[in-house]
Wavefront OBJ file of the C-alpha trace (Angstrom):
o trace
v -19.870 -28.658 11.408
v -19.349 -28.084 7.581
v -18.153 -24.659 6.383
v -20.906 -23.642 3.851
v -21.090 -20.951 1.299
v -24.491 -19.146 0.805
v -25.136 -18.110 -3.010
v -28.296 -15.752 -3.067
v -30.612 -15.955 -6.159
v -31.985 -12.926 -8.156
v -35.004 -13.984 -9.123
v -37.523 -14.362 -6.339
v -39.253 -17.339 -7.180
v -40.003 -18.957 -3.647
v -43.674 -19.715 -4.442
v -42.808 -22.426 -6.573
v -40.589 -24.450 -4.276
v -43.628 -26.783 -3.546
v -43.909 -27.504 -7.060
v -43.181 -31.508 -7.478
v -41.069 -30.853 -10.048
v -38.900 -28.320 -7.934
v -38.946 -31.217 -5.473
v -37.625 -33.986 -7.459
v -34.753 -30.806 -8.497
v -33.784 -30.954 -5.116
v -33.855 -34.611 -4.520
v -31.480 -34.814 -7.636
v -29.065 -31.969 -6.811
v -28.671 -33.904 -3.018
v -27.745 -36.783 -4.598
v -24.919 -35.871 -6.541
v -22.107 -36.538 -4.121
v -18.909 -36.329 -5.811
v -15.289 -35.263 -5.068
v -15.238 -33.007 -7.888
v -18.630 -31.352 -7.488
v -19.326 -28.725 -4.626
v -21.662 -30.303 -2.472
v -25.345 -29.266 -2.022
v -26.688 -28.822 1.351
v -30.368 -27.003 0.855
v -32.086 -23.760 0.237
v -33.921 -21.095 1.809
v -36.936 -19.849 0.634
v -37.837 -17.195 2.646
v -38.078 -14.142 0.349
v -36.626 -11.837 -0.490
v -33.233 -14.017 1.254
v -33.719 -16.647 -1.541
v -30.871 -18.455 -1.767
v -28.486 -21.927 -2.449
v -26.788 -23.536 1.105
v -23.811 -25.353 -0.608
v -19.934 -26.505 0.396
v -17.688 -23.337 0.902
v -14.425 -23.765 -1.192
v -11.545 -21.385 0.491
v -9.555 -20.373 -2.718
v -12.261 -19.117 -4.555
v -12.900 -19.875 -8.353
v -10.668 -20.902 -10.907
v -11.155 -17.267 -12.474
v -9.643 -16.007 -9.571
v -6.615 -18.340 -9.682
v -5.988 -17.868 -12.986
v -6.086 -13.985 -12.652
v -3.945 -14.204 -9.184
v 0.055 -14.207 -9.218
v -0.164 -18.174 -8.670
v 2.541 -19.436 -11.271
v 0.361 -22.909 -12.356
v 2.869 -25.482 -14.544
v 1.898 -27.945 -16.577
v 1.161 -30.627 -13.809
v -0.848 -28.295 -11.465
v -2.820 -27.338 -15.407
v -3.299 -30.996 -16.270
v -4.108 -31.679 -12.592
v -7.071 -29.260 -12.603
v -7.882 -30.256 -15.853
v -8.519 -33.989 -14.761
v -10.557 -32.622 -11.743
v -13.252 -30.591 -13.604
v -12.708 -33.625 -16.535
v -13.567 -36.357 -13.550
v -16.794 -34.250 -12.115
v -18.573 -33.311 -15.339
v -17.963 -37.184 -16.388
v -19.976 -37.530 -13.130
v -22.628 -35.515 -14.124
v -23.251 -36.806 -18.038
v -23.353 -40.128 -16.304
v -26.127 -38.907 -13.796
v -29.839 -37.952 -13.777
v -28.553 -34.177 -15.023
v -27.006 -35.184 -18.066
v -24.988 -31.943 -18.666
v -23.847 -28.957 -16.613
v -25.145 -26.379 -19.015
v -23.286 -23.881 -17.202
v -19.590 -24.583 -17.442
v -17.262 -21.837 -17.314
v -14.251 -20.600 -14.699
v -16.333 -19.498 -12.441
v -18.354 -22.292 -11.820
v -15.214 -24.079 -10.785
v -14.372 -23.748 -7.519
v -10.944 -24.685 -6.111
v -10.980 -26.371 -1.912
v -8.241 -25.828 0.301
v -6.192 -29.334 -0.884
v -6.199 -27.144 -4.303
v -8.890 -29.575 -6.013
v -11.368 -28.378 -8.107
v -14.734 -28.802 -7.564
v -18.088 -27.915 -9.966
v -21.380 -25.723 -9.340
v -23.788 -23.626 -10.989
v -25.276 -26.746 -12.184
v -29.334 -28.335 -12.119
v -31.833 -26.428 -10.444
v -33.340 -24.878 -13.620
v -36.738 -24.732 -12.372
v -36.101 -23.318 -8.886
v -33.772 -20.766 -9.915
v -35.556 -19.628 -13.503
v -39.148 -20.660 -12.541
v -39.297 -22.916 -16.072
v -37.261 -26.099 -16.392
v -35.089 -23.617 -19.217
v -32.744 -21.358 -18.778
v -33.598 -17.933 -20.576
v -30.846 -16.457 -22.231
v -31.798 -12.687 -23.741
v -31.604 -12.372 -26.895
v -31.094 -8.438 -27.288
v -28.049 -7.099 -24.223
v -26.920 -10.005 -23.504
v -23.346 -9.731 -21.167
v -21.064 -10.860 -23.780
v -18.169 -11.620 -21.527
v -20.625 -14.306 -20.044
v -21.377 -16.429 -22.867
v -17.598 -16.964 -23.947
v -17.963 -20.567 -22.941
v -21.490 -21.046 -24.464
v -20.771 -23.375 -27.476
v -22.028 -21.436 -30.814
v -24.905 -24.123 -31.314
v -26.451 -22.597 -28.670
v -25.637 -19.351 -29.204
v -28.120 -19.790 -31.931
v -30.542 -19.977 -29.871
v -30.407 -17.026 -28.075
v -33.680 -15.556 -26.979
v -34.898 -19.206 -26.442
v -35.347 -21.473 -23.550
v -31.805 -23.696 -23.396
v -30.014 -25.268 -20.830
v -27.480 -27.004 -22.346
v -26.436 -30.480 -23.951
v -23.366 -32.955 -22.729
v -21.391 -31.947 -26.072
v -22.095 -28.249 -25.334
v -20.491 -28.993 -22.226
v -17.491 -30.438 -24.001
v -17.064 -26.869 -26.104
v -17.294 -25.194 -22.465
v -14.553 -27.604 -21.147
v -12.100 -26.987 -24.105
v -12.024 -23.129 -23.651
v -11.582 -23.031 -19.919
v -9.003 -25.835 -20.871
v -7.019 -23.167 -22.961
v -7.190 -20.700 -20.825
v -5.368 -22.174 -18.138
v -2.707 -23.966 -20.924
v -2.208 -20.250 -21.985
v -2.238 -18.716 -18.859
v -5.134 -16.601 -20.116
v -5.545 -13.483 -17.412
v -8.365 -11.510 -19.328
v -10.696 -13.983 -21.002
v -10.399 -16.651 -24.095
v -10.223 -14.248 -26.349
v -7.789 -11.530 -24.802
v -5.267 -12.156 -27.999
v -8.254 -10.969 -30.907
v -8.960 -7.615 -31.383
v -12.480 -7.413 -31.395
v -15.014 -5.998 -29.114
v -17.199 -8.856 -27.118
v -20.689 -8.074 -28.842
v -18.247 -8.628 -32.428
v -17.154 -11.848 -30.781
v -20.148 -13.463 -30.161
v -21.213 -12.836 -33.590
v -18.667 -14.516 -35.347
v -19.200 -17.398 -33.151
v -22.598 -17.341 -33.726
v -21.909 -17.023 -37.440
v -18.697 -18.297 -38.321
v -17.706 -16.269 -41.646
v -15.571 -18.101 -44.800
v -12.910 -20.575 -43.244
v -12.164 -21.851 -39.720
v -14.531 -20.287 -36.845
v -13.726 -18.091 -34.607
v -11.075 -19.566 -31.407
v -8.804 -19.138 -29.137
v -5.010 -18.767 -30.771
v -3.073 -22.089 -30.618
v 0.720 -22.273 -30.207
v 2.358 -25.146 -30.655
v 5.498 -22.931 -29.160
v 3.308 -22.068 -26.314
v 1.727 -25.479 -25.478
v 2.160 -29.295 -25.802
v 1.173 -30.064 -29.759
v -1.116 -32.885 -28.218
v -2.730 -30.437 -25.905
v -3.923 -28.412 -28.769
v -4.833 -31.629 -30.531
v -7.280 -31.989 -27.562
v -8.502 -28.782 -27.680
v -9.257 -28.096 -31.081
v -11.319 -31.669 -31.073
v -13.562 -30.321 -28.089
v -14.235 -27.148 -29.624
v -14.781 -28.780 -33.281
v -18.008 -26.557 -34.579
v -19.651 -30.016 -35.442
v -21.143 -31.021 -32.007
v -21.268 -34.690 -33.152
v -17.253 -34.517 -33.455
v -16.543 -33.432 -29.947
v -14.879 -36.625 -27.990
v -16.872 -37.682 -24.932
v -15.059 -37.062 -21.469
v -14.001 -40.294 -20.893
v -11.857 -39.809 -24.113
v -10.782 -37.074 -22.996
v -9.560 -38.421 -20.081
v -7.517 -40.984 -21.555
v -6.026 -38.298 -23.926
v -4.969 -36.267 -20.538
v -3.811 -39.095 -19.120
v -1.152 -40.042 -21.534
v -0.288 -36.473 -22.220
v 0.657 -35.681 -18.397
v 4.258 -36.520 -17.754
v 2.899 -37.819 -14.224
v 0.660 -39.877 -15.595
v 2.156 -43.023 -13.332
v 1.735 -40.751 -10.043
v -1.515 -41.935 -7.658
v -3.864 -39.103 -6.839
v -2.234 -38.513 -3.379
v 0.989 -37.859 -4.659
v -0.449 -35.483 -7.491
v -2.165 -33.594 -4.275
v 1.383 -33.884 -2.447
v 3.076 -32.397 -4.842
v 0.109 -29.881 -5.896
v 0.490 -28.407 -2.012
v 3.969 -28.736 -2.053
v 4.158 -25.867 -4.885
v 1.623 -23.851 -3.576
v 2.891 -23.763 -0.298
v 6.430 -22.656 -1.833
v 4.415 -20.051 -3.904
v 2.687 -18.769 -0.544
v 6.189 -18.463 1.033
v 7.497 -16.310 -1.790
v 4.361 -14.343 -2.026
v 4.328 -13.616 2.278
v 8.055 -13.020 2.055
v 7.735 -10.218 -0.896
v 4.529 -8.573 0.873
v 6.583 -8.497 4.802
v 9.423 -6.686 2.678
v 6.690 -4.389 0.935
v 5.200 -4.385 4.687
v 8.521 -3.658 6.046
v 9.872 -1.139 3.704
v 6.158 1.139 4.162
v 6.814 0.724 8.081
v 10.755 2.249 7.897
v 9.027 5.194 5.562
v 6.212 5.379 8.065
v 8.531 5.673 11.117
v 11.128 8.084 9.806
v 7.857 10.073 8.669
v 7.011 10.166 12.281
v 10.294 11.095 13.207
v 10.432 13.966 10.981
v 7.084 14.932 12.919
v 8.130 14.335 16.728
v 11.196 13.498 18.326
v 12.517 9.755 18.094
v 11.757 8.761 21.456
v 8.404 10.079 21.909
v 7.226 8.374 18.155
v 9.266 5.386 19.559
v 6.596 5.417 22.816
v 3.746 6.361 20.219
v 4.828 3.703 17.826
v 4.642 1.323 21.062
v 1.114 1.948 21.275
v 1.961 4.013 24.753
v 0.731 7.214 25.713
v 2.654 10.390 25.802
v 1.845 12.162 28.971
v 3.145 16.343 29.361
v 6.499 17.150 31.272
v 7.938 19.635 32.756
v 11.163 20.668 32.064
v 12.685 23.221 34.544
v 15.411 24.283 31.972
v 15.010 24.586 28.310
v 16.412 27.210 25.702
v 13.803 28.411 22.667
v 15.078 30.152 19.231
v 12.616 31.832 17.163
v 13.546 33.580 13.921
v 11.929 35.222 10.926
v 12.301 36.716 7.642
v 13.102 40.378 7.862
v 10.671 42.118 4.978
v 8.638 39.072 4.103
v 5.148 40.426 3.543
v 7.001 42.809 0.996
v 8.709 40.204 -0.822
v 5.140 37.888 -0.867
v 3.510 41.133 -2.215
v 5.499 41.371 -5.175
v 6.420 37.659 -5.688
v 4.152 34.741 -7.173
v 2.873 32.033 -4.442
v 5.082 29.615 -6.401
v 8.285 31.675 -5.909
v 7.524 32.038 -2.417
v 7.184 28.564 -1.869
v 10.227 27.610 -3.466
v 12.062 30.486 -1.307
v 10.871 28.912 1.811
v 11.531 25.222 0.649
v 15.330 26.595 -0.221
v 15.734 28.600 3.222
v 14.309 25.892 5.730
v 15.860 22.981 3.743
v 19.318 24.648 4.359
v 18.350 25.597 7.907
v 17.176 21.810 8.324
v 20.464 20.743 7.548
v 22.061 23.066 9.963
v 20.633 21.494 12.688
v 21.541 18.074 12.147
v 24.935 18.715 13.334
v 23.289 20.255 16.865
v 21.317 19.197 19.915
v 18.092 20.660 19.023
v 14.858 20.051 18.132
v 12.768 21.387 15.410
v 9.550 22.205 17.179
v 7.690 23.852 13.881
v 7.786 26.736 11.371
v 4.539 28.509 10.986
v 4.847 31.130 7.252
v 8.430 32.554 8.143
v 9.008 31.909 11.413
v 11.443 29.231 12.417
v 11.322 27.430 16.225
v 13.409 25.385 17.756
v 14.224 23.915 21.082
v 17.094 22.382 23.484
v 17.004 20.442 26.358
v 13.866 18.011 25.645
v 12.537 15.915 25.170
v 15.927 14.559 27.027
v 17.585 16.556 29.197
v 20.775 18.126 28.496
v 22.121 20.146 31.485
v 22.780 23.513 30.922
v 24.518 22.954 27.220
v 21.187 23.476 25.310
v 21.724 27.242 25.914
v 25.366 26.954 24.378
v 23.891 24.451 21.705
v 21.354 26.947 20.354
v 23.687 29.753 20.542
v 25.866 28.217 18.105
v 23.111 26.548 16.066
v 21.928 30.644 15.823
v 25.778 31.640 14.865
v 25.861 28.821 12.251
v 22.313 30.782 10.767
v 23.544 33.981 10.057
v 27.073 32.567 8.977
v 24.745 30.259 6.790
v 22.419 32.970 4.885
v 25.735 35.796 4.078
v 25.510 32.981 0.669
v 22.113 32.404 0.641
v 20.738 33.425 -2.777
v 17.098 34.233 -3.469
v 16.191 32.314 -6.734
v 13.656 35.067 -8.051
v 15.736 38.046 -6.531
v 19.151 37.198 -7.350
v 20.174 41.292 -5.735
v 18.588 40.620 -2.976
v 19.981 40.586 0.599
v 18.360 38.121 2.915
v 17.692 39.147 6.572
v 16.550 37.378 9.709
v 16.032 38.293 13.199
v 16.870 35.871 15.944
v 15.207 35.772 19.435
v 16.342 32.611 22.304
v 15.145 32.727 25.492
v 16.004 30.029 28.239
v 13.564 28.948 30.828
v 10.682 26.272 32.327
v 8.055 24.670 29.451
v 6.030 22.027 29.254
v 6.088 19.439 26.564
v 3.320 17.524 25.084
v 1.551 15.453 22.091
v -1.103 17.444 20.848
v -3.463 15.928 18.357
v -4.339 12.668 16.895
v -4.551 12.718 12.914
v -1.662 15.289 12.956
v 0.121 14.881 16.317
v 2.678 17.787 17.142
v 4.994 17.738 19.547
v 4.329 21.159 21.584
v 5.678 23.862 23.916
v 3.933 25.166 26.218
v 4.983 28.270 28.755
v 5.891 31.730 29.390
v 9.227 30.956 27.930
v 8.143 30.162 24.386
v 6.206 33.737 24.723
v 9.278 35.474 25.960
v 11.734 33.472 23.614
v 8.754 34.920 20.535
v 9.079 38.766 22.349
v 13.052 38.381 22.210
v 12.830 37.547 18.337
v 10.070 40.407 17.722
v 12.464 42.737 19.438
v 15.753 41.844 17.591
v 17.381 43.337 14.627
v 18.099 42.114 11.268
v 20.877 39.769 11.112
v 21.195 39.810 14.759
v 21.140 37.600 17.408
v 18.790 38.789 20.718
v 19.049 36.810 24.281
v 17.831 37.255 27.730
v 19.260 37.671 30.207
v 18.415 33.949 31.344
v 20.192 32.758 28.406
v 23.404 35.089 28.812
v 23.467 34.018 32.530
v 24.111 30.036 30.979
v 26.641 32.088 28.331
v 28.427 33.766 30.755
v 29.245 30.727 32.511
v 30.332 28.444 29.598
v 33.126 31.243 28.911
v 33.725 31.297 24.816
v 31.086 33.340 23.753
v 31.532 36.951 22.972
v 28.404 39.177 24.259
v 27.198 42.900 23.652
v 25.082 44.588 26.296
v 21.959 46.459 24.700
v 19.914 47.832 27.363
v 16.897 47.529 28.970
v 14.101 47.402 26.502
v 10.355 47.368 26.743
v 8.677 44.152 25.500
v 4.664 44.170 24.918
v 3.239 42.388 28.101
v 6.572 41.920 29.638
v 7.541 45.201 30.889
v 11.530 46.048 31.321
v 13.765 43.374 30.655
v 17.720 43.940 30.565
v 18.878 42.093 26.899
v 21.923 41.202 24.856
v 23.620 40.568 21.658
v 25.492 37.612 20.539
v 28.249 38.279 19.037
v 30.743 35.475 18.021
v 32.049 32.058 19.459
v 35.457 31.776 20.365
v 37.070 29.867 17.751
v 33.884 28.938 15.752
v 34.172 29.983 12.528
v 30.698 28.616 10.731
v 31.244 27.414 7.531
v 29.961 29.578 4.422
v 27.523 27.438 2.798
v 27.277 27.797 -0.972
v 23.968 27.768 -1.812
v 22.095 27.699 -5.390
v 18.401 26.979 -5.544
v 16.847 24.417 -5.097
v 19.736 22.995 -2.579
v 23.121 23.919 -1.714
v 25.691 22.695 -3.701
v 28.570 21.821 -1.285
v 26.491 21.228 1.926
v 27.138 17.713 2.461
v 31.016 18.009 2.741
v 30.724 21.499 4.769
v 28.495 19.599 6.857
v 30.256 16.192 7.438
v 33.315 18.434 8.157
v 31.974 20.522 10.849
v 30.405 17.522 12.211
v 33.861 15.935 12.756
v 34.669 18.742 14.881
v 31.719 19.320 16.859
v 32.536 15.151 17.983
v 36.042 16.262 18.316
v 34.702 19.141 20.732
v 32.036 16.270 22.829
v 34.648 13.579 23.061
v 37.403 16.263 24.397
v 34.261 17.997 26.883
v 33.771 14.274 28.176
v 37.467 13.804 28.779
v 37.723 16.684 31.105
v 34.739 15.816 32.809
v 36.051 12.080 33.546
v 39.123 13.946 34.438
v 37.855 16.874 37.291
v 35.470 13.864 38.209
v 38.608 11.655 39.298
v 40.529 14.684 40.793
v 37.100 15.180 43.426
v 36.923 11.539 43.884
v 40.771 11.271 44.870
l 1 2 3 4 5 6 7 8 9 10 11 12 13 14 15 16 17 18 19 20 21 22 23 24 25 26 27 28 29 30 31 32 33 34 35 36 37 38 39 40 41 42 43 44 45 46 47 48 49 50 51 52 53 54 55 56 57 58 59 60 61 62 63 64 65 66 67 68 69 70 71 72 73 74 75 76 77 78 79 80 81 82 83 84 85 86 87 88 89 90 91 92 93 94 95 96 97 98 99 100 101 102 103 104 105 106 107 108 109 110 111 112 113 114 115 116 117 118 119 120 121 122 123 124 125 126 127 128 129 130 131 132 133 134 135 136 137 138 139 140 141 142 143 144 145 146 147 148 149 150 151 152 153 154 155 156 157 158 159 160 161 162 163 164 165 166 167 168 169 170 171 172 173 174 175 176 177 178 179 180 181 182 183 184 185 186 187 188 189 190 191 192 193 194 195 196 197 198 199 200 201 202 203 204 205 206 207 208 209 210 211 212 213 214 215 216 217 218 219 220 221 222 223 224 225 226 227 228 229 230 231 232 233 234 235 236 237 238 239 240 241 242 243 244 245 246 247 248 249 250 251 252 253 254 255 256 257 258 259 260 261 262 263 264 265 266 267 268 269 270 271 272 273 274 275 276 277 278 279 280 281 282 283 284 285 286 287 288 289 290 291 292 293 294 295 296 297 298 299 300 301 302 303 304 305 306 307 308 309 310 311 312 313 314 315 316 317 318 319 320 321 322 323 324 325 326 327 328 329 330 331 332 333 334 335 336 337 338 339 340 341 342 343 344 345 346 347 348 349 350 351 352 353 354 355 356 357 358 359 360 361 362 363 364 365 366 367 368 369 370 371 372 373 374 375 376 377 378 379 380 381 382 383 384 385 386 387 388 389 390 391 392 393 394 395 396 397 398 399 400 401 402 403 404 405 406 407 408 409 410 411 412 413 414 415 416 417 418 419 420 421 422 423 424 425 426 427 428 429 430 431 432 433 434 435 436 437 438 439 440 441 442 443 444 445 446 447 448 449 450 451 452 453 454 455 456 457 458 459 460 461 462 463 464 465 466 467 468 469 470 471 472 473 474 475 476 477 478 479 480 481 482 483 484 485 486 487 488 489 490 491 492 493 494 495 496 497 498 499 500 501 502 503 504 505 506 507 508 509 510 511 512 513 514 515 516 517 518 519 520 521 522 523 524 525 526 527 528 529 530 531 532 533 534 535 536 537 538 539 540 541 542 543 544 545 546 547 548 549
């Protein structure tokens, strides 16, 4: 079956369709079979779905060409020229006798890029007279561009058009796509529409009112042509077949059969298309990478990795995980007496250096929440016993990192912050589907938040889980407190953590809004925390071998 396009009416004017004149309209409009006019398949008249049945043209108008990023030379120009030049020739020589409605719009382009007319006949059906009505007072200016001024004249009367009105509508759509006019005819003159139409209507002293011609722009003969269509003396204008003839020789193709005009017309479109689908992957391509390292700021890589997969994220259990919660000693004091501006900048300064700390570790930022500051080790991939040692140094690194740290509104200000870790069982999951967050879940987030609570300013609290794992690795230095008493956890036995044997974190210089000298204190420690991992692996290999043998 044939694609069609359905074109509904405004007016309803269904009880005249049995009208013998409306008849003999349609009789006439489904005989008018040409390659350059869109083709006319019926009408329904069943109100208030009034409406045309006619031959569906993919790319849309010529308007909408012209306005698209379609680069159109000269032979794709002339080509469409000759089209609409080849169907309105059609339609002087038929029963019609003009189009009376001639204008970008009304020129529809196929899918072999060939143009093809509507908006034509029907005048009875679709205005319930055999006249078109055009209003006299608010008129839509922008509409009537392509209305030659002889009719213009007449506006307010009954007018459908005449063959050499058609020829003025031909020469201005004609320009525009010579001059590669986006935004109207008249996009180059500095008047307002209404003052537009005027002038054309009443042409002052002197040439009337046109489009700007360019001999530096556009072939000299092309403007020849136009300015003989658009000649204010109707009687003047050159009939189409003229104007074909003129086109003809003009075209530097003019030898080239109609198929290899449409060869070539595809040809550069399809080149066009290429360029335009390559630019919009990249633009495609570029918003995914943002997109996915946006997600990866959110969750960890390999759970937005299974997310991004279109997979679902189902809870685990981890049997061994260490937490680190820390806050701001004094915080509600300084927000009392600071603006919400200064506070967010304060925050943006602290966490951004903090962020940057743990890039060199084997953490996770789970989430900070006002001051306080959580993160995990040992998921969402397992790391043995080391995330205890990793957050221990990761906590080290913190208080190393803020002795700098300079408050932007409080230059004389100390900063403090209390650290709580805590090692034991959680459960991970994806919570949430507009703002998914990768959670914890567990007594040991609740005791890790208890050890934090409980600590001191610049000091470092653990359990005794997390000293245990400490103890064991053999390089860090810890103090003993004491049993304390921790709300809803009764007794617990804690510690201190002192130092790192021969980690010495490096003092960050810090000025608001970012550290100065991060990025080579950084890449520097990060050398020799691979330094440490590749000498750790060796010795594994090594006391692996001496078992084996």
């Amino acid at each position: 079956g044939n694609q069609v396009a359905i074109k509904y009416l405004k007016n309803n004017i269904s009880s005249h369709f049995g009208k013998p004149s409306i008849i003999a309209e349609f009789n006439t409009m489904k005989e008018m079979k040409h390659e350059n006019l869109v083709q006319f398949f019926g009408v329904c008249i069943v109100s208030p779905n009034v409406c045309l049945i006619i031959q569906y043209c993919r790319k849309g108008s010529l308007k909408d060409l012209m306005k698209s990023d379609v680069d159109l030379d000269t032979m794709f120009k002339l080509s469409f020229a000759y089209d609409i030049v080849n169907g309105m020739e059609f339609i002087h020589k038929s029963n019609l006798k003009f189009h009376g409605n001639l204008k970008p719009s009304t020129c529809l382009v196929d899918s072999r890029l060939q143009v093809k007319l509507t908006g034509f006949g029907l005048w009875e059906f679709k205005y319930g007279n055999q006249k078109k009505f055009v209003p006299l007072e608010n008129p839509v200016h922008e509409e009537i561009y392509w209305t030659a001024p002889e009719l213009m004249r007449h506006l307010g009367l009954q007018v459908n058009g005449t063959p050499k009105a058609d020829i003025y509508s031909f020469a201005i759509i004609m320009w525009e796509l010579m001059y590669n006019a986006k935004s109207g005819p008249y996009q180059d003159i500095n008047l307002e529409p209404k003052e537009i139409i005027m002038q054309l209507r009443t042409p002052f002293q002197g040439e009337p009112l046109r489009p700007v011609l360019c001999d530096m722009l556009c072939d000299e003969k092309i403007n020849v042509v136009l300015k003989a269509c658009w000649n204010e003396n109707p009687d003047r204008r050159p009939p189409f077949s003229s104007i074909r003839r003129e086109l003809r020789n003009i075209s530097p193709e003019s030898h080239a059969n109609i198929l290899d005009s449409m060869v070539e017309k595809l040809e550069k479109y399809a080149n066009h298309l290429e360029e335009v689908v390559e630019e919009r992957t990249d633009q495609l391509t570029a918003e995914k990478i943002r997109a996915d390292k946006l997600l990866s700021t959110m969750l960890p890589r390999i759970i937005a990795d299974q997310l991004m997969a279109g997979k679902s994220v189902e809870p685990q259990s981890y049997s061994m995980v260490t937490v680190f919660f820390s806050d701001i000693v004094g915080f509600t004091s300084m927000c009392s007496v600071s603006s919400a501006m200064e506070v967010v900048t304060f925050l943006n300064d602290l966490y951004s250096l903090f962020d940057d700390v743990i890039k060199l570790y084997d953490v996770y930022k789970v989430e900070t929440i006002g001051d306080a500051y959580m993160v995990a080790s040992g998921l969402p991939i397992s790391n043995g016993n080391q995330h205890a040692l990793e957050i221990s140094t990761m906590a080290l690194h913190f208080l190393g990192a803020i002795k700098v740290f300079k408050i932007h509104h409080m230059p004389n200000e100390t900063l403090a912050i209390r650290i709580g870790i805590h090692s034991g069982p959680v459960v991970a999951g994806v919570v949430g589907t507009t703002m998914p967050r990768y959670c914890l879940f567990g007594d040991t987030v609740n005791t890790a938040s208890r050890m934090e609570s409980n600590s001191l300013p610049l000091k470092i609290h653990i359990s005794q889980c997390t000293a245990d794992i400490l103890f064991q690795a053999g390089s860090f230095e810890l103090e003993e407190r004491g049993a304390i008493e921790m709300k809803g956890k009764g007794s617990h036995k804690t510690y201190w953590l002192l130092s790192k044997q021969g980690f010495n974190p490096p003092l960050i210089a810090h000025s608001s809004p970012h550290a100065n000298n991060l990025k080579q204190q950084t890449e520097k420690l990060g050398m020799v925390r691979v330094a440490e991992k590749r000498a750790h692996t060796t010795l594994t290999k090594t006391m692996m071998t001496r078992v084996d043998m």
